[in-house]
LOVONU-283908 format. One record per residue: residue number from 1; x, y, z of N, C-alpha, C, CB in turn. Coordinates in steps of 0.2 Angstrom, whole numbers. Glycine has a CB too. Layout:
N
n_n_X_n_Y_n_Z_ca_X_ca_Y_ca_Z_c_X_c_Y_c_Z_cb_X_cb_Y_cb_Z
NUM_X_Y_Z_X_Y_Z_X_Y_Z_X_Y_Z $
...
***
This chain:
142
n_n_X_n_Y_n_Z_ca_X_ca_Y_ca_Z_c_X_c_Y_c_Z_cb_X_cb_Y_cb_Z
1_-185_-429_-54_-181_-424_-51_-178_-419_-56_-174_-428_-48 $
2_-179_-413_-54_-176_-408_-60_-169_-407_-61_-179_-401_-59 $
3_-166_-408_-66_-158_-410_-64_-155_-403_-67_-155_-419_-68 $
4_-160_-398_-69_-157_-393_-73_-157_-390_-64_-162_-388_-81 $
5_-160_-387_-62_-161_-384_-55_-153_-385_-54_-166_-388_-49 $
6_-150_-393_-51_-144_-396_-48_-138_-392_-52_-145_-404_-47 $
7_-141_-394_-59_-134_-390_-63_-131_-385_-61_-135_-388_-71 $
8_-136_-381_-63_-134_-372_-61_-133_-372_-54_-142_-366_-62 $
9_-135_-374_-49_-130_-375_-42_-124_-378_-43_-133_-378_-37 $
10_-123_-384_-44_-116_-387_-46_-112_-382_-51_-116_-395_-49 $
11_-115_-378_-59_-110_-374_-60_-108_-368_-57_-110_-374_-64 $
12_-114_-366_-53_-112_-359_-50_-105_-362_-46_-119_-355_-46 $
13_-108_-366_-42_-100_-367_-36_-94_-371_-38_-102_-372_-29 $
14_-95_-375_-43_-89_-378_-48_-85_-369_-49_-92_-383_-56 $
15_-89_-368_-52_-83_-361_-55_-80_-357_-50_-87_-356_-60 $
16_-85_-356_-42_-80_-352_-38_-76_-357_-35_-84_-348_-32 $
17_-78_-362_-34_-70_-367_-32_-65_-367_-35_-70_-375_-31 $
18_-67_-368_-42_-62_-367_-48_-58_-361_-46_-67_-366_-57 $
19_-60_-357_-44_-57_-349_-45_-53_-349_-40_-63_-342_-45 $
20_-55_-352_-32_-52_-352_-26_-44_-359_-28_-58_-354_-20 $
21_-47_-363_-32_-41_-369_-34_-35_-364_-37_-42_-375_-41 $
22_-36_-361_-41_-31_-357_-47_-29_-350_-42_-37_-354_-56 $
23_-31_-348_-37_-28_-343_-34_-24_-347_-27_-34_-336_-32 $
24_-26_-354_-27_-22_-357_-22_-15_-359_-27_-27_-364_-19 $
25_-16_-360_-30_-10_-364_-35_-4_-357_-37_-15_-367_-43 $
26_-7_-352_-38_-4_-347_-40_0_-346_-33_-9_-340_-42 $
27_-2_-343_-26_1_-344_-21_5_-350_-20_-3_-342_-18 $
28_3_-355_-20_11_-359_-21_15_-361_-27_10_-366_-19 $
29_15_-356_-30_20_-354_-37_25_-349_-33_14_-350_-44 $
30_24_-345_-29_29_-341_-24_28_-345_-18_28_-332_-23 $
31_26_-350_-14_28_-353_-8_24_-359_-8_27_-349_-1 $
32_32_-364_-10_29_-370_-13_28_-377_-8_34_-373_-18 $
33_27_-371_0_26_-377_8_19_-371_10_37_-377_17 $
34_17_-368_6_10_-363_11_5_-369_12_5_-355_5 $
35_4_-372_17_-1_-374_20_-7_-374_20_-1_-373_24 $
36_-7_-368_17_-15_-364_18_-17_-365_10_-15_-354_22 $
37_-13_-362_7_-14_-364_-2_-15_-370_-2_-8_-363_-7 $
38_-10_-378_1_-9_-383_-1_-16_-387_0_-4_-385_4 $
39_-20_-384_6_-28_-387_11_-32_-386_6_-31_-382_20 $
40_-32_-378_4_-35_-377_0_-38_-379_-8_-34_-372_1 $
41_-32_-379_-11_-33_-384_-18_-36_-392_-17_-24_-386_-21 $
42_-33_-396_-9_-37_-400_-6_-43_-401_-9_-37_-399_0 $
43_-46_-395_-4_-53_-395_-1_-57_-395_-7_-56_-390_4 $
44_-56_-389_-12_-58_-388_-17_-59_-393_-21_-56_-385_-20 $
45_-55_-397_-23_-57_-403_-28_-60_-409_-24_-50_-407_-33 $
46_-60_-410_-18_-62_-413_-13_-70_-409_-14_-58_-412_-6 $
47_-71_-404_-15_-80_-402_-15_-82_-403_-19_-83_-394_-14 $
48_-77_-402_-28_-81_-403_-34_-83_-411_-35_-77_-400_-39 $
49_-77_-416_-33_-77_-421_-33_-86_-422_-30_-71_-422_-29 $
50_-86_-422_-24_-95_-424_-21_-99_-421_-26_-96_-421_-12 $
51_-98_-415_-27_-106_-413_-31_-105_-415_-38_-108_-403_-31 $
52_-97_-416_-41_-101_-421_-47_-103_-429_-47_-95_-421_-53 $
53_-99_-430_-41_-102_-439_-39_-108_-438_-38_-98_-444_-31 $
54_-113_-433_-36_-120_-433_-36_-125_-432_-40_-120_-431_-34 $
55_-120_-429_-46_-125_-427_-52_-123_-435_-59_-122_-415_-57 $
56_-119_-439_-56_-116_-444_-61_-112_-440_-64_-121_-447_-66 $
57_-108_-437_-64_-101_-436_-68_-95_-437_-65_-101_-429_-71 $
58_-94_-444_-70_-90_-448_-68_-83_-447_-71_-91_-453_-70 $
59_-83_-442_-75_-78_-440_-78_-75_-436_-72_-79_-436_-86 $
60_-76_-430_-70_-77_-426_-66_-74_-428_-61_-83_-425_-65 $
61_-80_-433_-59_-76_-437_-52_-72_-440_-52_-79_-442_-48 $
62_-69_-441_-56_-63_-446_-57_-57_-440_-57_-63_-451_-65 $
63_-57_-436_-61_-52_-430_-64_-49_-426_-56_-57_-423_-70 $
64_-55_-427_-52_-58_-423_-45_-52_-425_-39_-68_-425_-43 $
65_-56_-434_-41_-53_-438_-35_-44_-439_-38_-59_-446_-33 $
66_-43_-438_-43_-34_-440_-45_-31_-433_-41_-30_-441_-56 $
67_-34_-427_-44_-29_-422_-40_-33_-421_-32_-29_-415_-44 $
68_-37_-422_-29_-37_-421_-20_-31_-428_-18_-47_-423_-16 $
69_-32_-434_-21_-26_-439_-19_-20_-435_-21_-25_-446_-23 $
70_-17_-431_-26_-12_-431_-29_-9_-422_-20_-15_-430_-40 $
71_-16_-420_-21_-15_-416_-15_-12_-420_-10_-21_-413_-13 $
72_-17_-424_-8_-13_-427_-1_-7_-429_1_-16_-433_1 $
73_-5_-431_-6_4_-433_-5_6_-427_-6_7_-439_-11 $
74_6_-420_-7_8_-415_-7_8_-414_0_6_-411_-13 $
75_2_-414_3_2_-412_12_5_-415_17_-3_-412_16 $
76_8_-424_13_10_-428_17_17_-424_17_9_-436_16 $
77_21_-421_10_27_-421_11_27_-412_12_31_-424_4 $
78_21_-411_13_25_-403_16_26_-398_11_33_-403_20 $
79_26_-399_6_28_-394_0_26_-398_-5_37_-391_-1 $
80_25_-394_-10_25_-396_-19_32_-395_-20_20_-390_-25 $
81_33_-404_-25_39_-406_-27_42_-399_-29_38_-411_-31 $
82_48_-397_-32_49_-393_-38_51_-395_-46_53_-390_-36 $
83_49_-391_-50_51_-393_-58_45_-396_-62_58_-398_-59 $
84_46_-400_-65_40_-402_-70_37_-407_-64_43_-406_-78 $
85_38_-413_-61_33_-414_-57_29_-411_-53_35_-415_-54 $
86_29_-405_-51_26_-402_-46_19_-399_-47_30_-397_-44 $
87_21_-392_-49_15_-388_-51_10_-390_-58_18_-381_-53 $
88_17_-390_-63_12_-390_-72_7_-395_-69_17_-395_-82 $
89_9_-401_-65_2_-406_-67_-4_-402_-63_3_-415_-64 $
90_-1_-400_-58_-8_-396_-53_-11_-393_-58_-7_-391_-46 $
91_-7_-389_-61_-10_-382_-66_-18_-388_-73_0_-377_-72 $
92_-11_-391_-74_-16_-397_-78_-22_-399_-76_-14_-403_-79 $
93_-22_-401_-71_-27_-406_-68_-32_-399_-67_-25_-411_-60 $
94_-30_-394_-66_-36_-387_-66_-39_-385_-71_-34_-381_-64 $
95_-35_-386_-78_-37_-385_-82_-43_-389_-84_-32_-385_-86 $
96_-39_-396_-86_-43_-402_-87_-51_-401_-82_-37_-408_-84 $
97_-50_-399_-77_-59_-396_-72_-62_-392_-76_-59_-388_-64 $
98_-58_-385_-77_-61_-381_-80_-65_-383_-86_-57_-375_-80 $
99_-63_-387_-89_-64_-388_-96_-70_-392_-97_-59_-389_-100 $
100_-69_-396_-90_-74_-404_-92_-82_-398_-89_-71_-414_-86 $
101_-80_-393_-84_-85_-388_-82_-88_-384_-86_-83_-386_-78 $
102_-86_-385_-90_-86_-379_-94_-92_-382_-101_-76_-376_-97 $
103_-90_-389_-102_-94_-394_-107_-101_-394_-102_-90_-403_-110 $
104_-100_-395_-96_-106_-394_-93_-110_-389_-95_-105_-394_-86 $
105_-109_-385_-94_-111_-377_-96_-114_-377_-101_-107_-373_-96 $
106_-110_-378_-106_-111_-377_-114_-116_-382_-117_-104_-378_-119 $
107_-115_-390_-115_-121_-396_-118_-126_-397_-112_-117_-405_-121 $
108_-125_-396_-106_-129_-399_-102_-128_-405_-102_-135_-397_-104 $
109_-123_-408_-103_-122_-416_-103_-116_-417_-99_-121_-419_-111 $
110_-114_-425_-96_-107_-425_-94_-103_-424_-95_-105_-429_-93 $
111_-97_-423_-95_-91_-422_-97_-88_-429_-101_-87_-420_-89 $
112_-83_-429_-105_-81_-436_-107_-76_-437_-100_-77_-437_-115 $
113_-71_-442_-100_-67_-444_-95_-60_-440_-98_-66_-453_-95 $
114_-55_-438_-94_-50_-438_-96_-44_-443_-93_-50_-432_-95 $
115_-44_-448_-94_-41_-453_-89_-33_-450_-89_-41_-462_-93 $
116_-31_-450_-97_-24_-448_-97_-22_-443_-92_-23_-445_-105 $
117_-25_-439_-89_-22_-433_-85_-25_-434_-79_-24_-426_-88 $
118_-29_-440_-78_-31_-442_-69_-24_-447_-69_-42_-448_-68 $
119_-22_-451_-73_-17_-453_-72_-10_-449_-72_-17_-458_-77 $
120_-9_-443_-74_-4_-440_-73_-2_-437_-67_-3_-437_-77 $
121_-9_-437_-65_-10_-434_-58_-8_-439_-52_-16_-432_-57 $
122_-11_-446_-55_-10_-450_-49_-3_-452_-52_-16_-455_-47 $
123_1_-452_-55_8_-453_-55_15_-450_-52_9_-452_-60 $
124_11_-444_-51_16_-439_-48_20_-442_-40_11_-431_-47 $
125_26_-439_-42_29_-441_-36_27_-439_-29_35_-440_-36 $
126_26_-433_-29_24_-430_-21_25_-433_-15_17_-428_-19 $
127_28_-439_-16_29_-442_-8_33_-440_-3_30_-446_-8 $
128_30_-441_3_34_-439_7_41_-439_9_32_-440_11 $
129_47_-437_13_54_-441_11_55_-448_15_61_-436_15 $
130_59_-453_13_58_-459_16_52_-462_14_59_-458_22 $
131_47_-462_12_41_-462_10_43_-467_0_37_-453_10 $
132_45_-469_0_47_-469_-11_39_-474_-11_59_-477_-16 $
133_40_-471_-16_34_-474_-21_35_-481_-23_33_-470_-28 $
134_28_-483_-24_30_-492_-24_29_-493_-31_24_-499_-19 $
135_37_-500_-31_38_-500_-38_35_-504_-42_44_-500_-40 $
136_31_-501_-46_24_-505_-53_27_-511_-54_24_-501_-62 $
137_35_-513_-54_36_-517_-58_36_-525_-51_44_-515_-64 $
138_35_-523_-45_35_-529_-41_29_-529_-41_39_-529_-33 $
139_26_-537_-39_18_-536_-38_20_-536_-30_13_-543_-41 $
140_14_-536_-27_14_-534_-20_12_-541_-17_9_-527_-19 $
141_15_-542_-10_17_-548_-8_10_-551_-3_24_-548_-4 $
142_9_-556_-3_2_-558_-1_4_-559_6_-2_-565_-6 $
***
């Protein structure tokens, strides 16, 4: 299988999702319940997510799948939190794309992992109201 062919398609469309994430995110920087911005950052890391699970980049797909989860709790509660919870990590977790896309580009090789920031993503509160996050310190009851 020629895996250079698949690159240059996964980077060509990694980088326009990339572009559609960062103009989604900016719009919910002035409306922090747009729906349409909220789907959209979704779907994006939700597409890059599948086309790096397919080329093996696991870094990727990991970085991919913490913020489309990290989305979903933002659509369960209807808005992005406000303050440091909210956005910085989205913006991060974009960054963190662009960059592990960007080593694609440059070595032709996987991306390393970025755990630390898949984990900050999947830490984020975003939950819905009435919804609290379950607490780390109970184990969960059989």
């Amino acid at each position: 299988m020629d895996l250079a062919k698949y690159r240059a398609l996964f980077l060509e469309e990694a980088t326009e999702h990339l572009a559609e994430m960062s103009r989604a995110l900016l719009a919910l920087e002035k409306d922090s319940s747009s729906r349409d911005a909220i789907d959209e950052v979704f779907r994006m890391a939700h597409s890059i997510k599948g086309m790096a699970g397919s080329l093996g980049y696991d870094g990727l797909t990991e970085l991919s799948h913490a913020l489309e989860d990290r989305m979903e709790r933002v659509r369960s509660a209807g808005r992005v939190e406000a303050g440091e919870g909210g956005l910085p990590p989205l913006f991060r977790g974009l960054e963190g794309l662009e960059a592990m896309v960007t080593h694609v580009r440059d070595t032709g090789e996987p991306p390393p992992a970025q755990p630390g920031l898949a984990a900050e993503l999947a830490a984020g509160s975003d939950a819905p109201p009435g919804d609290p996050e379950p607490d780390p310190k109970k184990a969960p009851t059989p």
